[in-house]
C-alpha positions in Angstrom: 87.8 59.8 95.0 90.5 58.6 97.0 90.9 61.1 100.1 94.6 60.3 102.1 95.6 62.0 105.0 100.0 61.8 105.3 101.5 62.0 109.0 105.3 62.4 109.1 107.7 64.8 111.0 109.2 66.1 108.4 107.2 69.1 106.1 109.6 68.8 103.3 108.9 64.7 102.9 105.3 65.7 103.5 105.3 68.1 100.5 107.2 65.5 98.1 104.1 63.2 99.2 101.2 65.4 98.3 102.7 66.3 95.1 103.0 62.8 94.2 98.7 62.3 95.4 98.0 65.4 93.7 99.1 64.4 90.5 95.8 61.7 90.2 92.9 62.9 89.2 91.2 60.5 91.5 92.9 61.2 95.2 93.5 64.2 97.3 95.0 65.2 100.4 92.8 65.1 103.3 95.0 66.4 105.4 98.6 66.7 107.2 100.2 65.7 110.6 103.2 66.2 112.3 103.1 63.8 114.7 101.5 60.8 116.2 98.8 62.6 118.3 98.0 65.4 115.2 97.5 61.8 112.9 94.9 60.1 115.3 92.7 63.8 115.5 93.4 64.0 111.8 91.5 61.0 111.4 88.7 61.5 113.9 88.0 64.8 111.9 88.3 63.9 108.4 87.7 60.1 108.0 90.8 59.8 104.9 90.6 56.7 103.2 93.9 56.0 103.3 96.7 57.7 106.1 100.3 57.3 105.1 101.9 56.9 108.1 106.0 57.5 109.0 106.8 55.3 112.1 109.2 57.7 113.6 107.3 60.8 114.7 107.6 63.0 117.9 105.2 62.8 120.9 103.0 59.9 119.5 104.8 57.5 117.5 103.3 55.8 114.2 102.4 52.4 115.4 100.8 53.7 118.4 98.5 56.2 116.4 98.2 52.8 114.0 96.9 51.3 117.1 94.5 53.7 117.2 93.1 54.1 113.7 93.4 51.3 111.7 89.5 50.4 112.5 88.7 53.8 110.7 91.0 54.1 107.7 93.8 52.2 106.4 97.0 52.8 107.0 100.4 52.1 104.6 103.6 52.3 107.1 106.3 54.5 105.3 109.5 53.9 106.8 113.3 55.0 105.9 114.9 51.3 106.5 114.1 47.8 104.5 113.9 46.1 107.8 112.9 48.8 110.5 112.1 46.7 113.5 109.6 48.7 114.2 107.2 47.9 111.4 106.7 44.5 112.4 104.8 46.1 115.6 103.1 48.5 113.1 101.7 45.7 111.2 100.4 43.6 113.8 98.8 47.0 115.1 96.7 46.6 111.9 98.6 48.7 108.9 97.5 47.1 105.4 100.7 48.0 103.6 104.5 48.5 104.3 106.6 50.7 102.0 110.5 52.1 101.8 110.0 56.2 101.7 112.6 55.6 98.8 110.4 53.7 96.6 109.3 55.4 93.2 106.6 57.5 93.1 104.4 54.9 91.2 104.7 52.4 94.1 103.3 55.0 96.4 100.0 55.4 94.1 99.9 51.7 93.9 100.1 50.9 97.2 97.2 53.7 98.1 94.9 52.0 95.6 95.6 48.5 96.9 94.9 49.6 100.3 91.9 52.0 99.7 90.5 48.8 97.5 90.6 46.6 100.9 93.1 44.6 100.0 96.5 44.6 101.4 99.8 45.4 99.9 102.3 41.9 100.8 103.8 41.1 97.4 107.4 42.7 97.3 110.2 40.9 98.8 110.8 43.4 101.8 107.3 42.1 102.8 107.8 38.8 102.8 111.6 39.3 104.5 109.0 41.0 107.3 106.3 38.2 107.5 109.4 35.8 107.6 110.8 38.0 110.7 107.4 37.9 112.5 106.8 34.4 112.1 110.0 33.9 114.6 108.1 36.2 117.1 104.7 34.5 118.9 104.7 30.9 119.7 101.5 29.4 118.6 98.8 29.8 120.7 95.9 27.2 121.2 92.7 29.7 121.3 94.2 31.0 117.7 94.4 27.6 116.1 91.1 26.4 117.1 89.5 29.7 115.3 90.9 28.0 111.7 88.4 24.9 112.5 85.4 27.0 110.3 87.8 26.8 107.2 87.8 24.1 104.6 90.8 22.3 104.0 91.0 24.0 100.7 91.0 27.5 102.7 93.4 26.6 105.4 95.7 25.5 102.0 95.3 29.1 100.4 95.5 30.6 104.1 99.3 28.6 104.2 100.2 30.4 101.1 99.0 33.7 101.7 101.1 33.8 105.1 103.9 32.7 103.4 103.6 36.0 101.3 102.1 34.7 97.9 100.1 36.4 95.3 97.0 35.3 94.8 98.4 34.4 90.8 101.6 32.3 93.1 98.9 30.2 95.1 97.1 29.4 92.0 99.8 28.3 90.1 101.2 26.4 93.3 97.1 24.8 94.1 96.7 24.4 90.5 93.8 26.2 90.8 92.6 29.3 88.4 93.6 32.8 89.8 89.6 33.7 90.2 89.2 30.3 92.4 92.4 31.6 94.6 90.6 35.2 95.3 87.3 33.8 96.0 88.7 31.7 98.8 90.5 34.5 100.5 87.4 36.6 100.3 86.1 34.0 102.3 88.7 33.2 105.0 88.8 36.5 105.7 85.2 36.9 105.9 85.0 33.6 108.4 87.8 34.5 110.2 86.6 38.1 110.5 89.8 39.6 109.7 90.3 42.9 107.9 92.3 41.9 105.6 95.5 39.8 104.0 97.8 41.1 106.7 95.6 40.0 109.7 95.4 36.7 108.1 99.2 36.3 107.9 99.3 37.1 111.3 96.8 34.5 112.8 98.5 32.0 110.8 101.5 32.2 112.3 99.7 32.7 115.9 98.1 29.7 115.4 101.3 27.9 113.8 99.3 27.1 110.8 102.8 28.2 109.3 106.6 27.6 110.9 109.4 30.0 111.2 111.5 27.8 109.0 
């Protein structure tokens, strides 16, 4: 059972969210918060698997109670605008998944199992127009590139690719390599890099300028 916890400002958008967990027989609503400050105790309390966050909330806002959570649950970032400035700071405060509020109600449940699995959710274009966006933000930064020295070449190739906002099906047909061979190596980069997961990774890589802004 998938237990997800939904923190927005508005009750009438939290309502249209619970319906849509509701309807699967494997998830249910661990909770509700208005705000920032009512996510973070949310959490503390209940533990959800998954909190769907808004970014916009009074008193706390989402990417500071992100900030503050992302090492207990996993958060997806809902957000009203394609390219919301502020979800670039939301995902480098950890959140695993970025999705428009408008998105169908099936991308919703996909993008809870994705994230409740431990993977994270970079596939659709807004995502990669994000990735693109942050990779103009840090220059790279020598402590950063010297942690990429405990992967293979092999790894640092599939680490390029996954920063650049690949599926793992993309880098295998790209590497030549089968699909199974593509996940295996993420698994471990991620596990030698001790990094949560597939957003974390994109982000060192472009700290450590592993990937360009072009």
């Amino acid at each position: 059972m998938i237990r997800v916890a939904i923190a927005d400002d508005q009750a009438m958008v939290r309502a249209g969210f619970r319906m849509i967990v509701e309807s699967q027989t494997d998830m249910r609503i661990a909770g509700e918060a208005g705000d920032g400050q009512e996510a973070i105790d949310l959490v503390n309390r209940e533990r959800p698997d998954v909190i769907l966050m808004d970014v916009r909330m009074p008193r706390l806002d989402g990417i500071a109670a992100t900030r503050q959570v992302a090492d207990i649950t996993r958060v997806v970032i809902l957000t009203t605008h394609e390219l919301d400035e502020y979800v670039f700071d939301a995902l480098a405060a950890g959140a695993s998944a970025f999705l428009l509020k408008a998105a169908p109600p099936e991308d919703l449940i996909k993008a809870i199992r994705v994230v409740a699995s431990g993977d994270a959710l970079l596939a659709p274009s807004v995502t990669r127009r994000l990735i693109q966006e942050f990779a103009k933000r840090p220059e790279p930064q020598p402590r950063k590139s010297k942690q990429l020295e405990v992967l293979t070449d092999r790894e640092r190739d599939v680490l390029r690719e996954v920063a650049r906002g690949l599926s793992n099906a993309e880098i295998a047909a790209r590497l030549h390599v089968a699909e199974t061979t593509v996940k295996t190596h993420v698994a471990h980069l991620l596990d030698k890099l001790d990094l949560r997961d597939r957003v974390q990774a994109v982000i060192l890589a472009y700290e450590a300028g592993l990937v360009g802004s072009a």
